[in-house]
N, C-alpha and C positions, 0 to 999 in steps of 0.2 A: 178473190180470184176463182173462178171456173176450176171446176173438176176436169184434168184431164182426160178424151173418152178409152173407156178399155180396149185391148185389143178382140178380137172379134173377128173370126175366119169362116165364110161361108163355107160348106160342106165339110166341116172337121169338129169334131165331138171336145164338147166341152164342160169339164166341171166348175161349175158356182158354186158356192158358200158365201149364203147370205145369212149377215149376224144382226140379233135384233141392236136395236139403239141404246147403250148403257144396262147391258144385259138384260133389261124387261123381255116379261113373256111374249113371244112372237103366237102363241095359240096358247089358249087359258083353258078351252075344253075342246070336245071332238067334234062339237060344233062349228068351232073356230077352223077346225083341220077335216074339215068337209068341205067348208063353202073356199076353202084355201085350193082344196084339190080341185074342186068344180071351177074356178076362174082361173088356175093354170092349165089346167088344159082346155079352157075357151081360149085366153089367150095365148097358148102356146100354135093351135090351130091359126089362129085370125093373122097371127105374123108367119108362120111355115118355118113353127121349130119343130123337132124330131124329140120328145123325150124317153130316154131310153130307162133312166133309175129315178129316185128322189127319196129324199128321207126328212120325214118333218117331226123335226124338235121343238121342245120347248123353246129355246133360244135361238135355233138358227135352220135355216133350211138348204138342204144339198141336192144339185141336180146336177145329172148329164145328161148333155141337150147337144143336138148338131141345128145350129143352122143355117136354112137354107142361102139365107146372104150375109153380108159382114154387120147388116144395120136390125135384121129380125131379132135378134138374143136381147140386145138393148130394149128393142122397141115393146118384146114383149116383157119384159122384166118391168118398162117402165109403168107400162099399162096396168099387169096384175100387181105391184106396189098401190097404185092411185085406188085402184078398186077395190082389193082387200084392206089397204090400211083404212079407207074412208067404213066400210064395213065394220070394221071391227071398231073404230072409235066410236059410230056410232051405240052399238051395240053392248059394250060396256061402259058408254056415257065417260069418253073420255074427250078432252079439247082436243087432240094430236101434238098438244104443245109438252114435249118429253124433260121438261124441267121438273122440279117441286112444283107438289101438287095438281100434276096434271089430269086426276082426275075431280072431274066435276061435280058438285054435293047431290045428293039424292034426296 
């Protein structure tokens, strides 16, 4: 069954807390929380969200963010998801598959 979508109000500030998958590291270096910061705020631009805080954890990442309509906060969520998750599995040569042994032999 589909995910029901969240609620989402254009022009009203909102806080997200996104938690990594089975508690793994969401950024492993400052590497990871550069290129993390760099693709939120391309994507947070490219859909017309407003960021106003953020705090990036180990585990999880917190924003307050207004968006400009009900569909931008998803759209951009969805986007820097696709972008930084593929980035980073690249990057430390993981499958994206978050079971046993998801990381790939070297």
């Amino acid at each position: 069954m589909a995910r029901l979508p969240r609620l989402s109000v254009g022009g009203v500030p909102h806080l997200l807390v996104q938690r990594s998958h089975q508690r793994q590291a969401v950024f492993i270096d400052d590497a990871d929380r550069a290129l993390f910061h760099q693709l939120l705020g391309e994507a947070a631009r490219s859909e017309g969200v407003a960021l106003h805080a953020y705090g990036l954890f180990d585990g999880e990442v917190r924003l307050v963010a207004t968006p400009s309509t009900s569909e931008a906060l998803g759209r951009m969520m969805q986007s820097l998801g696709r972008r930084y998750g593929g980035a980073f599995n690249r990057r430390h040569r993981r499958t994206g598959d978050c079971g046993k042994g998801a990381f790939e032999p070297q």
